[in-house]
Structure formats: structure tokens, C-alpha cells
TIPA-558540 format. One record per residue (C-alpha): x, y, z negated; residue in three letters. Coordinates in nm, 2 decimals. Each point is the difference from the previous one (the first is absolute). Last residue first. Layout:
((X, Y, Z), Ala)
...
This chain:
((1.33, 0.09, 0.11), Unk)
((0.10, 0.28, -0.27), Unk)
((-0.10, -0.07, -0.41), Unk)
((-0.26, 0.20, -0.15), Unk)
((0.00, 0.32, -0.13), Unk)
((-0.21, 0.06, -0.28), Unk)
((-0.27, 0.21, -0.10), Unk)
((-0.07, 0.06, -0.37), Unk)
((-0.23, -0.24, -0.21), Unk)
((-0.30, -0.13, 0.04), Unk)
((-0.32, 0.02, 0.25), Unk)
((0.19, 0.29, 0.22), Unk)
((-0.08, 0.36, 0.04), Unk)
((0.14, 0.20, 0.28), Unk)
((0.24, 0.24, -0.04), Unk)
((0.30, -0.08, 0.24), Unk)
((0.25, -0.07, -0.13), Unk)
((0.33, 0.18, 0.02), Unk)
((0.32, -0.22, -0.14), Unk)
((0.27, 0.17, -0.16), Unk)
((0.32, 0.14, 0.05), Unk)
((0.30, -0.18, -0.06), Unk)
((-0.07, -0.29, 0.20), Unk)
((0.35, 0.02, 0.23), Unk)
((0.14, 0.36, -0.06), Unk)
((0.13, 0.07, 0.40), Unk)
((-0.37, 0.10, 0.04), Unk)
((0.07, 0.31, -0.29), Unk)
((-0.38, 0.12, 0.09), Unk)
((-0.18, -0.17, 0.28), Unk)
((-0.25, 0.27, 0.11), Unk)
((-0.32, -0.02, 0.13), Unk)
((-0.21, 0.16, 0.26), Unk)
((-0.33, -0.13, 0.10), Unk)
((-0.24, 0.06, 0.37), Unk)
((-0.34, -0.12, -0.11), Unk)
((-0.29, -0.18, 0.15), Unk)
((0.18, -0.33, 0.11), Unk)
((-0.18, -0.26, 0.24), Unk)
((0.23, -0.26, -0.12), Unk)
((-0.10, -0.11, -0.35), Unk)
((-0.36, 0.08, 0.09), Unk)
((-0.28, 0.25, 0.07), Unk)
((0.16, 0.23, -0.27), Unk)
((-0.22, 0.00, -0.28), Unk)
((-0.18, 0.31, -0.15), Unk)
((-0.10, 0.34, 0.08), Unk)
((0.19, 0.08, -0.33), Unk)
((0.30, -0.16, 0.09), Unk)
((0.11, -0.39, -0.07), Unk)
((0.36, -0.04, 0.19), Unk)
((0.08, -0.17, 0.37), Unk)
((0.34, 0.18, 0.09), Unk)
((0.24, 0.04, 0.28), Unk)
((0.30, 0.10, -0.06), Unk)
((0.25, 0.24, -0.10), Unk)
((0.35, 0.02, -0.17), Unk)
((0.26, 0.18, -0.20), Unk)
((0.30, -0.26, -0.15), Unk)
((0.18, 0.20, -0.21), Unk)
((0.37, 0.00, -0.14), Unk)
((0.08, 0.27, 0.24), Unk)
((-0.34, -0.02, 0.24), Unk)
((0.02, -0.32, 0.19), Unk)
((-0.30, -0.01, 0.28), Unk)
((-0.30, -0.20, 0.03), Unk)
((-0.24, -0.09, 0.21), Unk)
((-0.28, -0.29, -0.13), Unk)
((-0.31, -0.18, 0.22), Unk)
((-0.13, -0.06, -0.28), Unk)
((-0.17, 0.05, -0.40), Unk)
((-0.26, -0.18, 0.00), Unk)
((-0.31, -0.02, -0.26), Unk)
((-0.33, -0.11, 0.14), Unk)
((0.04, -0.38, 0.05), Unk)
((0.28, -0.01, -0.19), Unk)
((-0.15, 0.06, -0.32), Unk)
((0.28, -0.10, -0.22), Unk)
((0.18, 0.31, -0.04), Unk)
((0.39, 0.05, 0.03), Unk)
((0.21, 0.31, 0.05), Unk)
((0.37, 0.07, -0.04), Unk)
((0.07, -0.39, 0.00), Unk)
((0.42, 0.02, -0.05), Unk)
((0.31, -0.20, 0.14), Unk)
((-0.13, -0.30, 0.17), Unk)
((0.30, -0.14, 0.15), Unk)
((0.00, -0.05, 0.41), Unk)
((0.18, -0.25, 0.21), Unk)
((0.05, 0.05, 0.33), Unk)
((0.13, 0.41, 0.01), Unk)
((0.34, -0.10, -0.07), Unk)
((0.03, 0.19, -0.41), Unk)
((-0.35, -0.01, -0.02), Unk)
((-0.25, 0.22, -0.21), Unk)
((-0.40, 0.07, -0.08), Unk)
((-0.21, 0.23, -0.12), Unk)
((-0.36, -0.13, -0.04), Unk)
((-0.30, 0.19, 0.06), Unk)
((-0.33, -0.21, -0.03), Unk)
((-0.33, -0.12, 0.12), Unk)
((0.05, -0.01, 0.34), Unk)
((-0.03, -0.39, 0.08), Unk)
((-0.23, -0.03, 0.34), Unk)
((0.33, -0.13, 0.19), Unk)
((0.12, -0.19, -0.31), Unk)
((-0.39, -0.19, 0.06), Unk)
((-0.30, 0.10, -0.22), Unk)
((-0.19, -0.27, -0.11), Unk)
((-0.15, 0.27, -0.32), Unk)
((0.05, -0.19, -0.28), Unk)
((0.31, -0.34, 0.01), Unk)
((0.13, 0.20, 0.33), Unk)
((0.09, 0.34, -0.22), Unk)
((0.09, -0.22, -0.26), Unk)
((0.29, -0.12, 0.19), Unk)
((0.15, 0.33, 0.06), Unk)
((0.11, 0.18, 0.34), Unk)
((0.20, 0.27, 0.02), Unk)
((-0.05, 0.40, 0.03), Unk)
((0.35, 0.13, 0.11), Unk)
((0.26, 0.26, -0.11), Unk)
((0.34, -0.09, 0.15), Unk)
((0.35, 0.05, -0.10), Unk)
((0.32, -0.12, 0.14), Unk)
((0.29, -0.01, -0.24), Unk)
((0.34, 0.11, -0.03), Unk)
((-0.13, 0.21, -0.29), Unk)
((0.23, 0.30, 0.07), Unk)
((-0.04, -0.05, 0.37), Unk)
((-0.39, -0.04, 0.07), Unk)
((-0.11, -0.16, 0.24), Unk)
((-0.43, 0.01, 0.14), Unk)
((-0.27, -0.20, 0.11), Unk)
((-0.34, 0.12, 0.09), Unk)
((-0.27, -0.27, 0.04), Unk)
((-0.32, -0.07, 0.15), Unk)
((-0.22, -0.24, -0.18), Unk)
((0.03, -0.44, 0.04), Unk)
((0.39, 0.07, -0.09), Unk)
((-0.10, 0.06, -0.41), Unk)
((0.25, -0.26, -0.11), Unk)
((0.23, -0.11, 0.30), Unk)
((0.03, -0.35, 0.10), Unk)
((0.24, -0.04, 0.28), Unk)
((-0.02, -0.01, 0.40), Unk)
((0.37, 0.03, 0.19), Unk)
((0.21, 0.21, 0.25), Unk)
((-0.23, 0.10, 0.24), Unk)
((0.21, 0.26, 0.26), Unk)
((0.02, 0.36, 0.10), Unk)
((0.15, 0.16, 0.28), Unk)
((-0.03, 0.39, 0.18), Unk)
((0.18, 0.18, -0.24), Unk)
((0.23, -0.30, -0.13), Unk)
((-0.03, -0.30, -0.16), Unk)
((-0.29, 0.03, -0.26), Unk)
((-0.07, -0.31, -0.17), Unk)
((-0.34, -0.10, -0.16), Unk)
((-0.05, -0.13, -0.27), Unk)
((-0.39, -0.17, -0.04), Unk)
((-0.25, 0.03, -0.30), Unk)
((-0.15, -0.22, -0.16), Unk)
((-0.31, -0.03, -0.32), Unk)
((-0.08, -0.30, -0.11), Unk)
((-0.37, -0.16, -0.05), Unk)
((0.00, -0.05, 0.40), Unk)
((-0.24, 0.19, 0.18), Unk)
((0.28, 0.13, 0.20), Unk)
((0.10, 0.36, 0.15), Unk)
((0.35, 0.07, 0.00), Unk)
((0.14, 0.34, -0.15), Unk)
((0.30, 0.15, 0.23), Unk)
((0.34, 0.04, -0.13), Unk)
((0.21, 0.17, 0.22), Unk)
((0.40, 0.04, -0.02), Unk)
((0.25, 0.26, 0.05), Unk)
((0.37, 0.03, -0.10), Unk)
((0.15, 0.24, -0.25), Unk)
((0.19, -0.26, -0.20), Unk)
((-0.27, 0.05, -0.30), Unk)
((-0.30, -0.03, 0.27), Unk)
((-0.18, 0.23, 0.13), Unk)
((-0.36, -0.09, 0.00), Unk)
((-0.24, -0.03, 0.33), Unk)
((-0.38, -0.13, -0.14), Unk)
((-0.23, -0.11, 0.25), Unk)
((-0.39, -0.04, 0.00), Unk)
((-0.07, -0.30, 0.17), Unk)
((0.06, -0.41, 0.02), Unk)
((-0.20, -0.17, 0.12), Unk)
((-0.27, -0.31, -0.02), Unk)
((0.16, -0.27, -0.24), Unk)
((-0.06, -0.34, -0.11), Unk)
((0.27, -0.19, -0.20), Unk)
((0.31, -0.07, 0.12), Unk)
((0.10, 0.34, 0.06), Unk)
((0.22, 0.08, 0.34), Unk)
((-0.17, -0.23, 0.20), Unk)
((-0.30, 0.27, 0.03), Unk)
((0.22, 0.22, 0.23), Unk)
((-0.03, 0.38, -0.05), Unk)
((0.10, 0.21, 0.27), Unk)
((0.34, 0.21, 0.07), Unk)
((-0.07, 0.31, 0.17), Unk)
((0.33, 0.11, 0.17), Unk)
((0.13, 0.30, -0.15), Unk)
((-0.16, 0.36, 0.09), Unk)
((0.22, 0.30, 0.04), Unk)
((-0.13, 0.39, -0.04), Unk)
((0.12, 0.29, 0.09), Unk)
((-0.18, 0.04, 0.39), Unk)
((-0.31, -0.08, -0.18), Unk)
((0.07, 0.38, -0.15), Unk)
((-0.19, 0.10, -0.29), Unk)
((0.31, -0.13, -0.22), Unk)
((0.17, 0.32, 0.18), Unk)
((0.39, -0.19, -0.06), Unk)
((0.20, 0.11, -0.31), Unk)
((-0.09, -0.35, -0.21), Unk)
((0.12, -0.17, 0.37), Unk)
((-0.36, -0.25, 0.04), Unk)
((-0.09, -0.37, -0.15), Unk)
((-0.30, -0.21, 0.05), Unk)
((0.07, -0.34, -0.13), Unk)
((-0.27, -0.26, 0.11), Unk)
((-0.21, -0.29, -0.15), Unk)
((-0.25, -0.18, 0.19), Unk)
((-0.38, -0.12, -0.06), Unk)
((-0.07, -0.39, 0.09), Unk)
((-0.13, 0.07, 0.32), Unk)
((-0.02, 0.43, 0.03), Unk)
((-0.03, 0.21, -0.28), Unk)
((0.33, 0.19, -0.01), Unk)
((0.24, 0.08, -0.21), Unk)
((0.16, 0.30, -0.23), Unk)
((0.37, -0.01, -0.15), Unk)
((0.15, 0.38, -0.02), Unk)
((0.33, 0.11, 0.05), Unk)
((0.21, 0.31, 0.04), Unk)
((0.35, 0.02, 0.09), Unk)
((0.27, 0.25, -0.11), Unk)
((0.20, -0.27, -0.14), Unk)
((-0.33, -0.20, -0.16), Unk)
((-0.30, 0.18, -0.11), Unk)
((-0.29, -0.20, -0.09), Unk)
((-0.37, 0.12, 0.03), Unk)
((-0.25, -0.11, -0.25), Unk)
((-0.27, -0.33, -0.06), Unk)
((-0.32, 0.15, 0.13), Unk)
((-0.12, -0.31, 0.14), Unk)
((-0.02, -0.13, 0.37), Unk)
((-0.22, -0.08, 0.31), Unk)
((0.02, 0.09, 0.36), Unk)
((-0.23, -0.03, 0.27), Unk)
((-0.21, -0.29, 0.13), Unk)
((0.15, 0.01, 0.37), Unk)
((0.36, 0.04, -0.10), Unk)
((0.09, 0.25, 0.33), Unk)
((-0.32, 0.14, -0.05), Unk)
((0.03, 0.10, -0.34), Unk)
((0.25, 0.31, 0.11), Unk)
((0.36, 0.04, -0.16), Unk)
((0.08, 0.32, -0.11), Unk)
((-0.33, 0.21, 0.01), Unk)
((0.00, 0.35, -0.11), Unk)
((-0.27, 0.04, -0.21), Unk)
((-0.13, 0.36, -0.06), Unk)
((0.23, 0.22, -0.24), Unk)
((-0.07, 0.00, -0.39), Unk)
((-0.12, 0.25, -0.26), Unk)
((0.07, 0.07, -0.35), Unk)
((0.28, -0.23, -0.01), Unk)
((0.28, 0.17, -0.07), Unk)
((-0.06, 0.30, 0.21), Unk)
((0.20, -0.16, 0.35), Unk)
((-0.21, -0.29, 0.01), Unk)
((0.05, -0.27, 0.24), Unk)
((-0.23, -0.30, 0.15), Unk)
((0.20, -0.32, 0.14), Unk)
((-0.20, -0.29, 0.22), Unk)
((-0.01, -0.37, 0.03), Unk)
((-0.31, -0.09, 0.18), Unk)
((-0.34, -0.19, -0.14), Unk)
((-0.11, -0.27, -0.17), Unk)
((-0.10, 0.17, -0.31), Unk)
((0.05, 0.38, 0.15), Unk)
((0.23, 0.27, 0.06), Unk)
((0.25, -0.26, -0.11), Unk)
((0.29, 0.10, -0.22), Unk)
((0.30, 0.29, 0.00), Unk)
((-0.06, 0.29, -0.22), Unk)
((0.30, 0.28, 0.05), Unk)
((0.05, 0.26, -0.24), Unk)
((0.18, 0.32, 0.06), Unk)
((0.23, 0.23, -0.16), Unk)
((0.35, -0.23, 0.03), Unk)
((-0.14, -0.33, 0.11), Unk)
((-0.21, -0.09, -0.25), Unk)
((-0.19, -0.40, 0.10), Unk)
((-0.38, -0.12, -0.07), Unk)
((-0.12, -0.34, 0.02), Unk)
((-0.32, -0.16, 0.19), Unk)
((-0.15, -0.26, 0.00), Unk)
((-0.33, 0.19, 0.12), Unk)
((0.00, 0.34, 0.20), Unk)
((-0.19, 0.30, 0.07), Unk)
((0.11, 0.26, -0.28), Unk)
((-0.14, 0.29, 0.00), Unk)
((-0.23, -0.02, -0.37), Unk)
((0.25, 0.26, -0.17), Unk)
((0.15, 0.16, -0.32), Unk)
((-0.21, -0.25, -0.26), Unk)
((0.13, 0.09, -0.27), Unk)
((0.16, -0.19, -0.33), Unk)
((0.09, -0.04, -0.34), Unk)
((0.19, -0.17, -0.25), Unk)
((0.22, -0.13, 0.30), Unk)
((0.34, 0.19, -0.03), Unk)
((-0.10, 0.32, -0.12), Unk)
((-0.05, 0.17, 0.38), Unk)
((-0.24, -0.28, 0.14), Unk)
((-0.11, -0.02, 0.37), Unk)
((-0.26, -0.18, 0.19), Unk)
((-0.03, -0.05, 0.35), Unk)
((-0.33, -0.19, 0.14), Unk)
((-0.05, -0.20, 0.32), Unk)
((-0.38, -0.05, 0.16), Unk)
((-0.14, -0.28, 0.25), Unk)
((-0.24, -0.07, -0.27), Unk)
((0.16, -0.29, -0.18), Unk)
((0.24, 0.32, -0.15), Unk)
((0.33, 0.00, 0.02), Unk)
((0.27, 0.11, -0.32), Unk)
((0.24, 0.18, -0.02), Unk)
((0.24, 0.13, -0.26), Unk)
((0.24, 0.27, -0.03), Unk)
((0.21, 0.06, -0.32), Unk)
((0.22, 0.33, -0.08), Unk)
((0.35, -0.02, -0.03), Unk)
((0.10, 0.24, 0.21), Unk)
((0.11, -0.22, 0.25), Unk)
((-0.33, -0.18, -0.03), Unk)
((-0.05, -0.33, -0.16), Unk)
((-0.23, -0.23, 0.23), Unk)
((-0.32, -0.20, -0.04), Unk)
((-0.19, -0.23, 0.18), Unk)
((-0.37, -0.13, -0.03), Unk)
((-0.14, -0.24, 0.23), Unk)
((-0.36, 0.00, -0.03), Unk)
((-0.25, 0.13, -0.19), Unk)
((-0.39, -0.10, -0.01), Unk)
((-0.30, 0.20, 0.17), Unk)
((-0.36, -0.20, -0.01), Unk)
((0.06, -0.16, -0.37), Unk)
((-0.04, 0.33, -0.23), Unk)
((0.05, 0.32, 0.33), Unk)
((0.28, 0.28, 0.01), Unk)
((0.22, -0.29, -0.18), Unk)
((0.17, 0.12, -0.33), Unk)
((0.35, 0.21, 0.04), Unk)
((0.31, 0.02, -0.21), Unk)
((-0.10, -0.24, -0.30), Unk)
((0.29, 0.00, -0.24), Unk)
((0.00, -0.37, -0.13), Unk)
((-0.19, -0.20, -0.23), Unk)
((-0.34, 0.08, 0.09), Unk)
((-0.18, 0.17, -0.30), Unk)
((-0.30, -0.23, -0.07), Unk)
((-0.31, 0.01, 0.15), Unk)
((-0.39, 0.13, -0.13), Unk)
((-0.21, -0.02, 0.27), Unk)
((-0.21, 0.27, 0.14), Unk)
((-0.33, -0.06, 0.16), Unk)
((-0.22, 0.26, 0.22), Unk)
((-0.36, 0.10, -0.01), Unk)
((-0.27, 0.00, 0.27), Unk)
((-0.07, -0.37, -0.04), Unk)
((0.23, -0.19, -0.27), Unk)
((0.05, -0.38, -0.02), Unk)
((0.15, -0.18, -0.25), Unk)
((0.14, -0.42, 0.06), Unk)
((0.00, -0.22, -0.21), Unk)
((0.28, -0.26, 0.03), Unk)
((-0.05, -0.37, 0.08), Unk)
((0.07, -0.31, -0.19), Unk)
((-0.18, 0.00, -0.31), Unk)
((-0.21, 0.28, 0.02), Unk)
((0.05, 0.36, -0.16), Unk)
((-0.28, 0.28, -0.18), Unk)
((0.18, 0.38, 0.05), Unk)
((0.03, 0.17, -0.35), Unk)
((-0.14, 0.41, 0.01), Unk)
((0.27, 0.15, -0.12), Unk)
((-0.09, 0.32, -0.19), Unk)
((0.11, 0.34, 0.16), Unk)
((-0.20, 0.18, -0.33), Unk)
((-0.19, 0.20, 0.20), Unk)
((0.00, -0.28, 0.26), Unk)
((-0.15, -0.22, -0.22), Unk)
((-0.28, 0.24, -0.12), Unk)
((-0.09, 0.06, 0.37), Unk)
((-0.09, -0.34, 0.00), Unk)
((0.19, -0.25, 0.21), Unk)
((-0.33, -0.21, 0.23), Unk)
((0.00, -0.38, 0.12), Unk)
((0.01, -0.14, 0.30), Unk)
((0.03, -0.39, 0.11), Unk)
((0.08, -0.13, 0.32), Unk)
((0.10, -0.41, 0.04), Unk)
((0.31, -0.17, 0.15), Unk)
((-0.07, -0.33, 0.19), Unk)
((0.35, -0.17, 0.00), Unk)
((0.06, -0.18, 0.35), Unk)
((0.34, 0.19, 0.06), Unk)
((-0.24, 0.29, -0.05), Unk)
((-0.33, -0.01, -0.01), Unk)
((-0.28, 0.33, -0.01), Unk)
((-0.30, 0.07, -0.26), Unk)
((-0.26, 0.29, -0.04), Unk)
((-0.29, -0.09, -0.24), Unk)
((0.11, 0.32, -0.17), Unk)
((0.05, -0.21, -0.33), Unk)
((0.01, 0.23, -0.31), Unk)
((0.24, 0.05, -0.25), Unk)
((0.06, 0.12, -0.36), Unk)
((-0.26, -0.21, -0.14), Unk)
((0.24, -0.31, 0.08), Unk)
((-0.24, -0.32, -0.03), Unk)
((0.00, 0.04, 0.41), Unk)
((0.39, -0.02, 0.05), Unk)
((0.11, -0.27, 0.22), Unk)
((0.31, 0.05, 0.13), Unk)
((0.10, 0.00, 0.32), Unk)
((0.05, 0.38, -0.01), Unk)
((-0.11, 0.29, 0.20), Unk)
((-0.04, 0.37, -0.19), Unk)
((-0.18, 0.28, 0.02), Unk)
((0.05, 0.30, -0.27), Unk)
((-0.30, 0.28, -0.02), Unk)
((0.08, 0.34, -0.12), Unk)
((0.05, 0.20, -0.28), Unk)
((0.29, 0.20, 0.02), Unk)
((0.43, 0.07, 0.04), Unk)
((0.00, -0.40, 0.02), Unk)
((0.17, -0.26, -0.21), Unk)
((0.05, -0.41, 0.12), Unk)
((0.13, -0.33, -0.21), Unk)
((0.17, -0.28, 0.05), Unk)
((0.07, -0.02, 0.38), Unk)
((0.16, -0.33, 0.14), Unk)
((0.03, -0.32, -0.18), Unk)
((0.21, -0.14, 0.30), Unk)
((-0.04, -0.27, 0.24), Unk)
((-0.24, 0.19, 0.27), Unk)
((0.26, 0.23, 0.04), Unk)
((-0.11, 0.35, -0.19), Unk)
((-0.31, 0.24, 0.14), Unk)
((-0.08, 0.34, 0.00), Unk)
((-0.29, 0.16, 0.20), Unk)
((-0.07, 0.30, 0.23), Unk)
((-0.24, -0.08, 0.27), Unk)
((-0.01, 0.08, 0.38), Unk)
((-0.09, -0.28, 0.11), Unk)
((-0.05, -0.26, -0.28), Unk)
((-0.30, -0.19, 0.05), Unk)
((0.09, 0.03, 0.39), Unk)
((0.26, -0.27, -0.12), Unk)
((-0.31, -0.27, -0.09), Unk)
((-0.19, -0.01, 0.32), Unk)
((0.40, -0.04, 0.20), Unk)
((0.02, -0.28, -0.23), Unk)
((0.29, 0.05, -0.25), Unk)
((0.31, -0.24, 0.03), Unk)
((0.27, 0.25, -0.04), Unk)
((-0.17, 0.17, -0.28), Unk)
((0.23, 0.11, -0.26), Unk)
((0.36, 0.17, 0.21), Unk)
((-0.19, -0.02, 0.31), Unk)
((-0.21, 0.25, -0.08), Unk)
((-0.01, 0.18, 0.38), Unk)
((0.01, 0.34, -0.17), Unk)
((-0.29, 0.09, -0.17), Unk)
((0.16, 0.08, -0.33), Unk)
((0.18, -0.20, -0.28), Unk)
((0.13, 0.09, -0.32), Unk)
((0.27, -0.21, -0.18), Unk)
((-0.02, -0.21, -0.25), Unk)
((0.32, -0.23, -0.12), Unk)
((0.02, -0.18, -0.38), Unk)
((0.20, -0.24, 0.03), Unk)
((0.00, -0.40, -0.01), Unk)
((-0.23, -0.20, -0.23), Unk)
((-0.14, 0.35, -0.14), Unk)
((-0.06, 0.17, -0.26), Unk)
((-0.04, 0.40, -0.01), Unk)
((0.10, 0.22, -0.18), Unk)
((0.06, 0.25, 0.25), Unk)
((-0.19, 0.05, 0.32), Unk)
((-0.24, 0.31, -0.05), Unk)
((-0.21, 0.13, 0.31), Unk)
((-0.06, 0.33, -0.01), Unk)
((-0.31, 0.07, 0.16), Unk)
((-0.09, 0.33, 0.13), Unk)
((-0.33, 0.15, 0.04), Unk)
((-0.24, 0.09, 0.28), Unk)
((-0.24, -0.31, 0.03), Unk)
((0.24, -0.28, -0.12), Unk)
């Protein structure tokens, strides 16, 4: 499009799947065209276009603010169409030959914002190109409280979010950016909305503690790197340097961990983190809740207990990303999420012994154990409560997408001995789990509340997120009543299905 915007229109469509277009720039393209020649990508440096998967019925129609000329690339073969005209410019994909065509919206279109309907082949989706101009796509509300979008569609993604109530009641959340970059975020009317109060934050896995007027952050200053505390004496407006606690060269491929939250146990703190090294390690960090938590000198490490492959029957890698609980006796434990390609989802108890001991107890099947998990008891229910995103069998039947790769929903869940799990309420649910996640969940009890953040993959104007994991938004929800059971319904997502209303189908 030479100087005009095109709005590209995706409802109504029909489709053998869904209906998902997104606009693409110059970036790489490895989203489409993977297996372009080198002579063929240089076709589109620079060049602002909008594409669906290849399996999809993509874009219907397009509008623009003006006359101007419309390109396109399809596979199919449209010379007895008046409308459009062959460029003689063609490039493969996947061994598909996809063909150029222009054609021209009048100026008496765009003064009446009439759709100009975008011709379709068989098997792959056309895709609409725009030079000098920009696309929008129309997306449905995401179904949650977005707190932050991604600086940057598919080059910048989200990463572990954590939130934490305030003593005065207000909420904090953070959230770390895949550039080397942390964000606070504060909300004063308990999530509806929220400010960014601060980008100081140098950390990943990393979980924020009040200790009288300040806040302490305790993570990695780095993926891989050393444990290390930041404080804030302002609430979170702006944050100390690193001070390290334990340094990454005593591990030698630095720690790992999740943002699951700090435990407080007779006048003891406690945190489970890891390290990286052999088959990855799980430790409990833990520090006098009066003592300088900037101090090394304050804090304890346990031994680092490593994953052993015996321990599962079936093939497994690790185990990562641990989640301390308090249990209903007042005792610790760890579960940590285990890593197997395995249609079920396990996750490992661990025991904690002491300050400075910890030891495996057993491997069981946990529903949504393949992402990173916060745990929680709660007295009134005698119950422990989890949200998680598990894995489906449908999700394997259409996209192949292992219980590792499965995002697509949030699920409360609850256990009265933390090994075996009842399904107690699907929050969200959409069925394009390629694109739509909802991961990588904190979350905190709230009164008869469940608050929590995550990491989310949603439709936005710009577009698609690059994928189910690469999240572009940072999403606040709330779990109303949680103690209710099902009594408050379903959110689906709104995307448009061949019959019928979505439907939840059965766990793996």
C-alpha cells in the first residue's frame, strides 16, 4: 500500500481449523518462510505483509484510508479473475510455488470503507503485502487483564512474572524482560489497572519479599547466572544494585529457578532455586527473616540434590523450576516439575529435612507439572491449590504439541496430599494452542480470591505472538469465589469455530 492503511478484516471466515493472521515485518521470517532461498527472502526485506499458517483460510477481505494498489502472493491460479494481475514475480515455499498478483481499491471504496474480498487456494493462505503503509489486524479482547504488551511483536517476549500483595494492600507485579530488562508494576484497585513504577530490576526467577518498609527481590542477575538480592526502600520505584549471594562460579553453569514465592517458617525464610549443572539440582536457600537479606553472610544453602533418570520409568532429562509449599502440619516440602516427552505430565516430592538437607522422596503424575508451578495451603479449605495450564489430548491430535509445549489454558486445581490433583475449575480455555498460552503462573490468595499473573500469548493488534511460549503480554486474572468449585463460568477465548461453541476436552 503506497501511503495508506490496510485494515485487514478476519471474521467470517471459514476455515478447516481457525482463522489466525498476523502481520509480519522483516524480521528473520521464520514464523512463514523457514525454507525460503536466500534469492527469494531478499523479496521481502524490509516489507510489510500479513500472512496466516499455511493451513488456514487466512485473510478475507482488506480496507484502506485510499486508493492505492494491493499485492498479493497466492498459489492460486487466478488469471480469469479481472480483479488481478500476475506480476510475473513467483517464490516456493515448503515446495509450493506461490504467484504475485496486484490489483488496485478505488478511492470510491475507501470512501465508503468497502471490503475489498481476498481470492484463497486450497491449501495455503494468501498472503497481503503493504509497501510504505502499515497493517492492523482486527483481534479479539484477550481474556484476562493485560498489565504490559512486549516493547517489540515477536523480538521481545515476557518472562517470569511474580506478584506480591503489599502490606497496604496494594499489588506489585514483576515481570523480566528477554532483553536483559526487569519491570515493576503496581495496582491500587486490586488489579483493574496498572503502572509501570520501574524498569530497575536485574534479575530472572525471581520473587519479591516485605520486610517491614522494604522489599527485597531475590533471583538470578542473569539466565545462568549468580544468586543475588536487589532492595527497594520506595516500594518499588527503584531498586539497589545486585548483591550477589551465592556466585555462579562455584556451580559452573549458574543457577536456575522459577518465581514460585518466599516461605516463612519460625522466623526463617525460604526459597527453593537450583542449579544448571549435570542433570540440574534443587536447593533451599533460606536466611533469619530479621537478618540484611543483602548479606551473603545471612544466607544458608542445602545440599544440591540432582536429578537421577531412574527415578521415572519413562524417559526424562531434569527436573527444574522448584516449588517450596508449607504444608498443613507446618513442615516443608519441594515439588519440582520434571521434564519428559512422555504424554503425562510428573512432577517429583521432594523432602526438606532441615536448613541445610533435602531429600527425593518420590516421582508422580501431576497435571500441568511440564510448566512451572506455584503451590499453595489454605486452612479453611484444607486443601492445596494450584493454577496450572495442562495438557489435553486434542492438543497432540492438531498441532503435535507435547505437555511441555501445552499452554493453552488456566486451570485451577486442588489436592488434599499434594500427589493427586482434582480438577476444580478451567478459568480460561481456547483451542489455538499454538498461539494462545496462558504460563508460567504466580499466584497469591486474596480473601476468597485467587489473584495471579502469567505469561500470555494473546491475538493483539500488531498481531500473533511468535508462539505458544514466546509470550508477548504480561496478564492478570482473578479467580473469583476459588473455594466455589465450577460456579463461575468458563472464559473462551473468542475465536470462531466451524460449529458450535467451544468445548473443553477431556485431560491426558
Amino acid at each position: 500500500m503506497h501511503g495508506s492503511t490496510i485494515d485487514v478484516r478476519t471474521w467470517g471466515l471459514t476455515s478447516e481449523k481457525h482463522k489466525y493472521v498476523f502481520p509480519l515485518g522483516s524480521k528473520a521470517h521464520r514464523e512463514t518462510f523457514e525454507e525460503l532461498s536466500s534469492a527469494d527472502r531478499t523479496k521481502f526485506s524490509g516489507a510489510t505483509y500479513a500472512a496466516s499458517h499455511w493451513n488456514v483460510h487466512g485473510i478475507e477481505s482488506v480496507t484502506a484510508s485510499g486508493h492505492c494498489q494491493i499485492t498479493i502472493a497466492t498459489p492460486a491460479d487466478l488469471s480469469g479473475d479481472p480483479t488481478w494481475t500476475a506480476t510475473g514475480e513467483t517464490f516456493s515455499v515448503g515446495g509450493t510455488t506461490f504467484y504475485r498478483y496486484k490489483g488496485f481499491y478505488t478511492a470510491a471504496m475507501a470512501s465508503a470503507s468497502t471490503p475489498m474480498p481476498i481470492p484463497h487456494a486450497a491449501s495455503w493462505s494468501t498472503m497481503v503485502f503493504a509497501s510504505g503503509g502499515s497493517i492492523t489486524v482486527d483481534a479479539p479482547e484477550p481474556p484476562c487483564t493485560i498489565i504490559d504488551y512486549a516493547a517489540t511483536l515477536r523480538d521481545v517476549t515476557v518472562n517470569n512474572p511474580a506478584i506480591h500483595i503489599l502490606s497496604d494492600g496494594s499489588y506489585l507485579a514483576s515481570q523480566t524482560a528477554s532483553k536483559n530488562k526487569g519491570y515493576v508494576y503496581k495496582s491500587t484497585d486490586r488489579g483493574a489497572t496498572w503502572t509501570r513504577i520501574s524498569d530497575g530490576l536485574r534479575q530472572t526467577y525471581c520473587a519479591v519479599w516485605q520486610q517491614g518498609s522494604s522489599l527485597y527481590m531475590l533471583g538470578c542477575d542473569n539466565v545462568a547466572g549468580s544468586l543475588a538480592v536487589q532492595k527497594s526502600t520506595d516500594g518499588g520505584y527503584t531498586w539497589s544494585a545486585n548483591s550477589v549471594i551465592f556466585d555462579k562460579d562455584t556451580t559452573v553453569d549458574g543457577y536456575h529457578g522459577g518465581s514460585s514465592p518466599f516461605v516463612e517458617k519460625n522466623g526463617r525464610l525460604y526459597r527453593a532455586m537450583g542449579d544448571r549443572k549435570d542433570g540440574w539440582s534443587v536447593i533451599l536457600l533460606s536466611a533469619d527473616v530479621n537478618d540484611d537479606l543483602e548479606d551473603p553472610a545471612a544466607w544458608t544453602m542445602s545440599n544440591k540434590l540432582y536429578y537421577n533418570t531412574s527415578w521415572l520409568s519413562s524417559t526424562s532429562e531434569r527436573w527444574e523450576e522448584p516449588a517450596l509449599i508449607k504444608k498443613a502440619d507446618g513442615s516443608l516440602a519441594i515439588i519440582a516439575r520434571i521434564d519428559s516427552p512422555t504424554d503425562k505430565e510428573y512432577a517429583a516430592l521432594i523432602n526438606v529435612e532441615s536448613d541445610t538437607r533435602i531429600s527425593f522422596n518420590r516421582t508422580f503424575a501431576m497435571p500441568g507439572s511440564q510448566k512451572r508451578l506455584t503451590i499453595a495451603y489454605d486452612s479453611v479449605s484444607g486443601k492445596y491449590w494450584m493454577l496450572a495450564s495442562p495438557f489435553y489430548a486434542n492438543t497432540r491430535t492438531l498441532y503435535g504439541l507435547s505437555p511441555g509445549q501445552n499452554r493453552n489454558s488456566l486451570v485451577l486445581f486442588s489436592s488434599t496430599n499434594l500427589l493427586t490433583w482434582t480438577r476444580e475449575r478451567t478459568c480460561i480455555y481456547t483451542d489455538n494452542a499454538f498461539n494462545n498460552s496462558y504460563h508460567y503462573i504466580d499466584w497469591r490468595f486474596d480473601g476468597d480470591d485467587l489473584i495471579s499473573v502469567f505469561r500470555c500469548s494473546v491475538d493483539e493488534a500488531r498481531g500473533l505472538p511468535l508462539s505458544y511460549h514466546d509470550s508477548n503480554a504480561f496478564g492478570f486474572f482473578r479467580v473469583r469465589n476459588f473455594r466455589s468449585g465450577g460456579a463461575v463460568s468458563t472464559i473462551f477465548v473468542d475465536t470462531p469455530v466451524i460449529s458450535g461453541a467451544p468445548s473443553i476436552p477431556d485431560l491426558l
